[in-house]
C-alpha positions in Angstrom: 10.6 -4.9 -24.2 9.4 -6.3 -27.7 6.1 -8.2 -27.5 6.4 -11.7 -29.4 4.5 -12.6 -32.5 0.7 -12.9 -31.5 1.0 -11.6 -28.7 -0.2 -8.4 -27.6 1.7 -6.9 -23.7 1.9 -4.9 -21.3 4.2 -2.3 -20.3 5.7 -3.9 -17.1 9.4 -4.6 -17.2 9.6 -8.2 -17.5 6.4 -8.4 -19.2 4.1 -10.0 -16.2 0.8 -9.7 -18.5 -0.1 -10.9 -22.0 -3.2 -10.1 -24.1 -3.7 -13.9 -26.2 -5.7 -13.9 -29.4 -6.7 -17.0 -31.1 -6.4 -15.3 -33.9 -3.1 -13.1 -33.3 -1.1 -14.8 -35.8 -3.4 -13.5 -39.0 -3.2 -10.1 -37.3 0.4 -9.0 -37.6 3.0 -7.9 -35.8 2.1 -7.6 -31.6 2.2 -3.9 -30.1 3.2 -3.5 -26.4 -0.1 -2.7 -24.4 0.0 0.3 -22.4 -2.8 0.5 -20.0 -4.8 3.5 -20.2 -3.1 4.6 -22.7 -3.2 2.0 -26.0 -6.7 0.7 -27.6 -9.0 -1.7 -25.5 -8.6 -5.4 -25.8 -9.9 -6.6 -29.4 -12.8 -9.3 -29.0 -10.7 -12.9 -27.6 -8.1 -11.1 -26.1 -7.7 -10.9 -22.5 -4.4 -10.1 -20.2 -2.7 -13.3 -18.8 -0.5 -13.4 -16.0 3.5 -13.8 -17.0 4.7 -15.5 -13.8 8.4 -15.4 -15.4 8.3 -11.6 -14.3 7.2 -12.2 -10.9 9.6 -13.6 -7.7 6.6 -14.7 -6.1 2.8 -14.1 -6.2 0.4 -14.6 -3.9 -3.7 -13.3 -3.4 -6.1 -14.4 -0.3 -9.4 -12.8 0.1 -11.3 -12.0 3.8 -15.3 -11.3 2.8 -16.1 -8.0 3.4 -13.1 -5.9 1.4 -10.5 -4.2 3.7 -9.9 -0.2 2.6 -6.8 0.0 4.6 -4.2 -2.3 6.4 -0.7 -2.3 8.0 2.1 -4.8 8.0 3.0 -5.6 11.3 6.9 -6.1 11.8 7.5 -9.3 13.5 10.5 -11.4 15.4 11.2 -13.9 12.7 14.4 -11.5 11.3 14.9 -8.8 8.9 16.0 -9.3 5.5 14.5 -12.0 4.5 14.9 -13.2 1.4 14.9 -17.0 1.6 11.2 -18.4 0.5 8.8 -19.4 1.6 7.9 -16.7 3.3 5.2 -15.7 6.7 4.2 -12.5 7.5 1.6 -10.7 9.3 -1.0 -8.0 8.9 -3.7 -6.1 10.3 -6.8 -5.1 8.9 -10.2 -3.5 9.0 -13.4 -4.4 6.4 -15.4 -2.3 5.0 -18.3 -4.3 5.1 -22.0 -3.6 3.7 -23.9 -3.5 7.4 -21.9 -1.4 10.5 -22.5 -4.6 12.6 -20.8 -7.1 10.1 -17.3 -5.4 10.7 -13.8 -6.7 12.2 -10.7 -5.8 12.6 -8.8 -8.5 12.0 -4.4 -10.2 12.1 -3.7 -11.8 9.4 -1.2 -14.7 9.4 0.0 -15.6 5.8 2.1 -18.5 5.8 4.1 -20.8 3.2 4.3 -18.3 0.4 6.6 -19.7 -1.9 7.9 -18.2 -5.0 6.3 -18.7 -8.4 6.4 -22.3 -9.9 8.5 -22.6 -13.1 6.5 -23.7 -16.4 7.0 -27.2 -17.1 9.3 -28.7 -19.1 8.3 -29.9 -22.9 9.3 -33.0 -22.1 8.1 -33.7 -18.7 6.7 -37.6 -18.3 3.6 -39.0 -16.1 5.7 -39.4 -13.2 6.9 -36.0 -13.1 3.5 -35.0 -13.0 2.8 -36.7 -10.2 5.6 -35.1 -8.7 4.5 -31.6 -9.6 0.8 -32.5 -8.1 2.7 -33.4 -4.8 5.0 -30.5 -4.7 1.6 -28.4 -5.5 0.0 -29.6 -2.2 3.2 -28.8 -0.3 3.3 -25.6 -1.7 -0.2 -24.1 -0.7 -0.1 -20.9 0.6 -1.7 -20.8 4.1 -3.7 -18.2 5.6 -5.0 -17.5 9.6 -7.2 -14.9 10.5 -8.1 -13.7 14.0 -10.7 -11.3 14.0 -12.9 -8.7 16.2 -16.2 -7.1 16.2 -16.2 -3.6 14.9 -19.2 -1.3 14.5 -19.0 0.7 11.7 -16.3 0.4 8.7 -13.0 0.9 9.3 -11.0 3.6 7.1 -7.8 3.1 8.3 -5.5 0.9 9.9 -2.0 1.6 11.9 -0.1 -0.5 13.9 2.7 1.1 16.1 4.6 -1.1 18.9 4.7 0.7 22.7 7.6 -1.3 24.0 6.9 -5.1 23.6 3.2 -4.0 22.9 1.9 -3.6 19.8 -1.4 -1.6 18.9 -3.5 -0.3 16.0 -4.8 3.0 15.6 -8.6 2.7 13.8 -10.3 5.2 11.8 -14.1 4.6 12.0 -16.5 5.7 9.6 -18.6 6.5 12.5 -16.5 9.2 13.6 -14.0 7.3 16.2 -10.6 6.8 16.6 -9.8 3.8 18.8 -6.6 2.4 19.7 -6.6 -2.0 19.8 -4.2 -4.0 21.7 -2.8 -6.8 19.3 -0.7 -9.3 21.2 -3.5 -11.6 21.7 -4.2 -11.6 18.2 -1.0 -12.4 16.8 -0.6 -15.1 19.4 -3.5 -16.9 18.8 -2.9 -17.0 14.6 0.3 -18.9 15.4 -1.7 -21.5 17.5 -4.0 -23.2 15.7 -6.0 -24.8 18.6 -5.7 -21.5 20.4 -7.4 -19.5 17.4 -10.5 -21.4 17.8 -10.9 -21.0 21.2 -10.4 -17.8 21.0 -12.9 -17.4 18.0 -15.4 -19.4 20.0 -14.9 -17.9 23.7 -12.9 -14.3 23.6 -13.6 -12.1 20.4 -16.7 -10.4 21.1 -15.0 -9.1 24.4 -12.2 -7.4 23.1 -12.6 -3.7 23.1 -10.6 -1.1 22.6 -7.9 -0.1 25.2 -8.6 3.9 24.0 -11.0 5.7 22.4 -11.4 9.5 21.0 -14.8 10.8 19.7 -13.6 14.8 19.6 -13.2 14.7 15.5 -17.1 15.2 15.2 -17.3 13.6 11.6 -14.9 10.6 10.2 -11.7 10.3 8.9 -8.6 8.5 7.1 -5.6 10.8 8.3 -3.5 8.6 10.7 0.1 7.7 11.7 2.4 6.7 14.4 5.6 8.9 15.4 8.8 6.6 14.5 10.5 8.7 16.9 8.4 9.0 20.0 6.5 5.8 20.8 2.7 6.2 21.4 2.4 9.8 19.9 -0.3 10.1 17.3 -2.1 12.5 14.9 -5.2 11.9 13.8 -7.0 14.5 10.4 -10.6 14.4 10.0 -12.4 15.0 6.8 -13.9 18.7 8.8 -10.2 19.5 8.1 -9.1 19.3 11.6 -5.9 17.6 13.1 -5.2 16.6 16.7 -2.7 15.3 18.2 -2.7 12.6 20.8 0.0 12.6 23.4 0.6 9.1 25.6 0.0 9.5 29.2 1.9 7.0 32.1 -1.1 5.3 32.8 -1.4 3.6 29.3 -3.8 5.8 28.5 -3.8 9.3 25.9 -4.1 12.9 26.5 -5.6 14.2 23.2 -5.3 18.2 22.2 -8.7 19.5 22.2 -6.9 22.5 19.7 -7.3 21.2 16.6 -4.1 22.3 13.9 -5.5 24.8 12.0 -4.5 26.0 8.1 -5.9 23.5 5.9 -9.9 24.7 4.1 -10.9 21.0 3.5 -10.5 17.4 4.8 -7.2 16.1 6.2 -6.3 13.5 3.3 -3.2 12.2 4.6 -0.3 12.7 7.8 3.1 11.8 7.8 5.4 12.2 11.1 8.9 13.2 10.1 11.5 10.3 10.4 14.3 12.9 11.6 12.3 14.8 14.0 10.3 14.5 16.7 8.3 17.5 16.3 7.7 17.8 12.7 5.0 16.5 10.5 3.5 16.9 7.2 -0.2 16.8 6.2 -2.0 16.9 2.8 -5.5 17.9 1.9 -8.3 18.5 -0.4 -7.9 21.8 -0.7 -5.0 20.8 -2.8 -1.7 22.1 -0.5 0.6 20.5 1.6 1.9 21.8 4.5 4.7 21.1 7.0 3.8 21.8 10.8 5.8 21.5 14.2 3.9 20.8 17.1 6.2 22.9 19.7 3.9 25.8 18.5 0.7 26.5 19.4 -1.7 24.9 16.8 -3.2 28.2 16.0 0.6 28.9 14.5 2.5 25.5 14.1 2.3 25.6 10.2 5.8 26.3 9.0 5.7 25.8 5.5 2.8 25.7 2.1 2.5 24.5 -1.0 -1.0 25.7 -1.5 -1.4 24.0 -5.2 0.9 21.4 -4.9 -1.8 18.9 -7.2 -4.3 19.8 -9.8 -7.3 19.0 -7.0 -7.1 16.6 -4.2 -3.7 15.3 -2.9 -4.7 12.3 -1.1 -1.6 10.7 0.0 2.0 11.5 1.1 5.1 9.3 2.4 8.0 10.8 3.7 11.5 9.1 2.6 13.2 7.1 5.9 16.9 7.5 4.0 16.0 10.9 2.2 14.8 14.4 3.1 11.9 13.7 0.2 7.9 13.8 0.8 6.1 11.6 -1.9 2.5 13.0 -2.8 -0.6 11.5 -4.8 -3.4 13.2 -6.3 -6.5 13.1 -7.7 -5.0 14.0 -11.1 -2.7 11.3 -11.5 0.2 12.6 -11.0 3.2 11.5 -8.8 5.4 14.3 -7.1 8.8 14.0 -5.6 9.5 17.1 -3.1 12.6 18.2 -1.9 12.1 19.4 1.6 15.3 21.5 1.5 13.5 23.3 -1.4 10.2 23.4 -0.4 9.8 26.8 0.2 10.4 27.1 -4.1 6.8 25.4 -4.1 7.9 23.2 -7.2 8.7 19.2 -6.6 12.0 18.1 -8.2 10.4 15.4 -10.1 6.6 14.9 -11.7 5.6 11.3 -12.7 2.4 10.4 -15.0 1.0 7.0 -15.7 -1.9 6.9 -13.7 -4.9 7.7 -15.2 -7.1 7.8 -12.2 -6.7 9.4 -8.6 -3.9 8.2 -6.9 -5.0 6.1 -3.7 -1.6 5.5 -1.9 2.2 6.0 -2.1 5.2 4.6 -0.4 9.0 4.5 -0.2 10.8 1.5 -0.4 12.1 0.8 3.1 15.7 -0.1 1.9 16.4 1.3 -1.7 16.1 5.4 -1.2 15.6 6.2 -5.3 12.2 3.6 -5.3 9.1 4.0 -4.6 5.5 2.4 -5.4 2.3 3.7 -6.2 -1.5 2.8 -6.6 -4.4 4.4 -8.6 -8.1 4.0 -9.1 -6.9 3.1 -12.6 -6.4 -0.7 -11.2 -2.6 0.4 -11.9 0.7 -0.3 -9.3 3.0 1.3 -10.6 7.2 0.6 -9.3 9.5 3.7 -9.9 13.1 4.5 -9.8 14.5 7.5 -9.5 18.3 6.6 -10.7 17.3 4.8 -13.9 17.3 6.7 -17.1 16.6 5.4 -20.8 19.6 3.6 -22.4 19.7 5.5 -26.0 21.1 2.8 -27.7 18.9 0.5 -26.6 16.3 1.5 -28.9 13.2 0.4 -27.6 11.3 3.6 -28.8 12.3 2.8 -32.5 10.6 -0.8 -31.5 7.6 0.4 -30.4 7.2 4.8 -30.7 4.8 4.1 -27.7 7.5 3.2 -25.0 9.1 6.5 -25.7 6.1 8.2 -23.7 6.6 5.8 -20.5 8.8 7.9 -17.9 12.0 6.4 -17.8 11.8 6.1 -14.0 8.8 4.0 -14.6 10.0 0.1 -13.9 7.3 -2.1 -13.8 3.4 -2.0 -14.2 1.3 -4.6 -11.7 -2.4 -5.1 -13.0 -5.3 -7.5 -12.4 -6.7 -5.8 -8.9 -10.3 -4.0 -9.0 -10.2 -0.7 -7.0 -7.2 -0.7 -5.2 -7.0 1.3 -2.0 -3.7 0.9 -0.4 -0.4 -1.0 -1.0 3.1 -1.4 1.5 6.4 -2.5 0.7 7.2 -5.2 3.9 10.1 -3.8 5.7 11.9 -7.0 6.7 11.3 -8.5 3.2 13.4 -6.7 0.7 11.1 -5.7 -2.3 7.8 -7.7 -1.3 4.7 -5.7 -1.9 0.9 -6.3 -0.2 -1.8 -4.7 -1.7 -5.7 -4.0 -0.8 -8.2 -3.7 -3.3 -11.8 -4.5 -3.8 -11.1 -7.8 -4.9 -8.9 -8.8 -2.0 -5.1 -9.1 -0.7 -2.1 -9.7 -3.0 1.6 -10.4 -1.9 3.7 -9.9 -4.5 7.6 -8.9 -5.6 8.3 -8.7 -8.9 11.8 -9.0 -11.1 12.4 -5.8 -11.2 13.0 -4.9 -7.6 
């Protein structure tokens, strides 16, 4: 991972960042930059984008910024590799005023991979060429969006059938569940879209509503298993869960789960199970519960300090019996569930130098997983990789031999990141959230 002369980089594998200096060449050799961890940029430097180390790359912005968001799996195939690419996502803003809310379906469209620099000997005509080819290669974005009041938290999509919902946190205390078929009918229709901007958006409402959580909330997620069961965690530490009735319609436990001293962070339904689920908290534990108990006694197992403070996210592995976790202190933690009674995860990760803000497996590759901070970091892991010794890079540069060997690349250039997803019919494609907007992105490394 050596830095060329003048040039000062990052730590990501392939090297998607560079720090240019007009002055680099007087200033000796280049050092890689670690973030968080090296110097600050000198005066004239500033972190450029390496598009070599990036498959494609893609940002869109919506106005108000959207905390949370869910990729919703579509008909056009899984696996898809071949570019450009569509997909589809729903949203909810987190806007200044209650009233100035939506939840919204995104439709990204013609997302092609990143352009190749030009050659040093490219003539006028090619040019031209490359303007055309420019115009044709526009990414393309569709939104179709509905009034909320009050700004959303978080955002899951499930799919009852042929019918697919979203579950909605509210910051007003809420959890509603949104039909989506319309939406994500009318973003393929051009014509259709502005009608129904024009004539059909302020009457949608939800098909369900739940107002029992007496405070708001971020703890949410679907059952894989059984379609249209919910839980739903509360920042008054309380978790309910919501059981679908035959009328389309929800029964929700008025028994809340009981065990954890301070807000419900994060849920996680087990992939395996249909009864099983894991929750994490801010008083630092994370617990595994099953709901054939009474909620008074459905805890099963604790970790009561599984994080040095809050552990606000976990993801459980679809291919593995591993719970991911995120906390406040930086750190990332892999836990064995077969072990977890021991009360110590089988691996620790640190990079981050900021509270975590959202994990997740990769849907496909068991070993890999991604991460986001409140230190503007994502960060891509492996689990299988280990150092090469006789590669040498920490006699390069003594600073790579402090990066985790796990540790495969290093995305920068979002402000306050809030969630990320790998897509799971795109192998390796990544969508963020941030406070500076959406970003698609897969990178070289995985």
């Amino acid at each position: 991972m050596a830095a060329r002369k003048g040039r000062r980089r990052t730590c990501e594998t392939g090297e998607p960042m560079e720090a240019e200096s007009q002055d680099a060449e007087s200033k000796g050799p280049a050092q890689v930059y670690l973030p968080g961890r090296g110097p600050p940029l000198r005066e004239g430097e500033e972190l450029v984008m390496d598009e070599e180390a990036y498959v494609l790359y893609h940002r869109a912005q919506t106005g108000a910024p959207c905390l949370s968001f869910d990729i919703v799996r579509d008909h056009l195939g899984d696996n898809r590799t071949e570019l450009p690419l569509t997909l589809y996502l729903c949203a909810g803003t987190q806007a200044e005023s209650a009233q100035s809310n939506r939840l919204m379906v995104l439709r990204m469209h013609n997302l092609h991979g990143t352009k190749p620099p030009p050659s040093e000997g490219s003539d006028e005509e090619e040019e031209e060429d490359d303007e055309e080819d420019e115009e044709e290669r526009k990414p393309q974005l569709e939104l179709a969006m509905v009034p909320h009041y009050g700004g959303i938290n978080r955002v899951r999509v499930s799919w009852l059938g042929e019918e697919p919902v979203a579950g909605v946190w509210s910051e007003k205390g809420q959890v509603e569940v949104y039909a989506l078929r319309r939406l994500l009918q009318v973003v393929d229709d051009p014509q259709a879209l502005a009608t129904f901007l024009r004539d059909e958006q302020a009457r949608v409402k939800p098909i369900f509503a739940f107002s029992g959580h007496m405070g708001e909330g971020f703890a949410l997620d679907w059952s894989p298993r059984v379609p249209g069961r919910l839980l739903t965690g509360d920042c008054q530490k309380n978790i309910h869960l919501w059981t679908p009735t035959d009328g389309g319609s929800w029964h929700v436990d008025q028994r809340p789960f009981v065990g954890h001293t301070c807000s419900v962070e994060d849920l996680q339904w087990s992939p395996t199970e249909d009864t099983v689920f894991a929750s994490c908290s801010a008083d630092a534990s994370i617990r595994i519960w099953d709901i054939r108990a009474a909620p008074s006694k459905a805890c099963m197992l604790t970790t009561a300090t599984a994080h040095d403070g809050d552990v606000n996210v976990i993801n459980w592995s679809r291919r593995e019996p591993f719970l991911l976790s995120g906390g406040d202190d930086g750190a990332l933690k892999v836990w064995d569930l077969r072990q977890f009674k021991s009360g110590s995860p089988v691996a620790t990760f640190k990079q981050h130098v900021a509270p975590v803000t959202s994990v997740e497996w990769h849907p496909q590759d068991s070993g890999v997983f991604a991460a986001s901070g409140a230190d503007n970091q994502i960060t891509q892991w492996d689990l299988a990789v280990e150092r090469d010794p006789e590669a040498g890079d920490s006699e390069a540069d003594p600073g790579l031999a402090d990066l985790p060997q796990q540790l495969l690349f290093v995305h920068q250039g979002e402000m306050d990141l809030k969630e990320l997803h790998w897509h799971p019919q795109c192998p390796g494609v990544l969508v963020s959230t941030a406070l500076s907007g959406f970003t698609v992105f897969r990178t070289i490394s995985v």
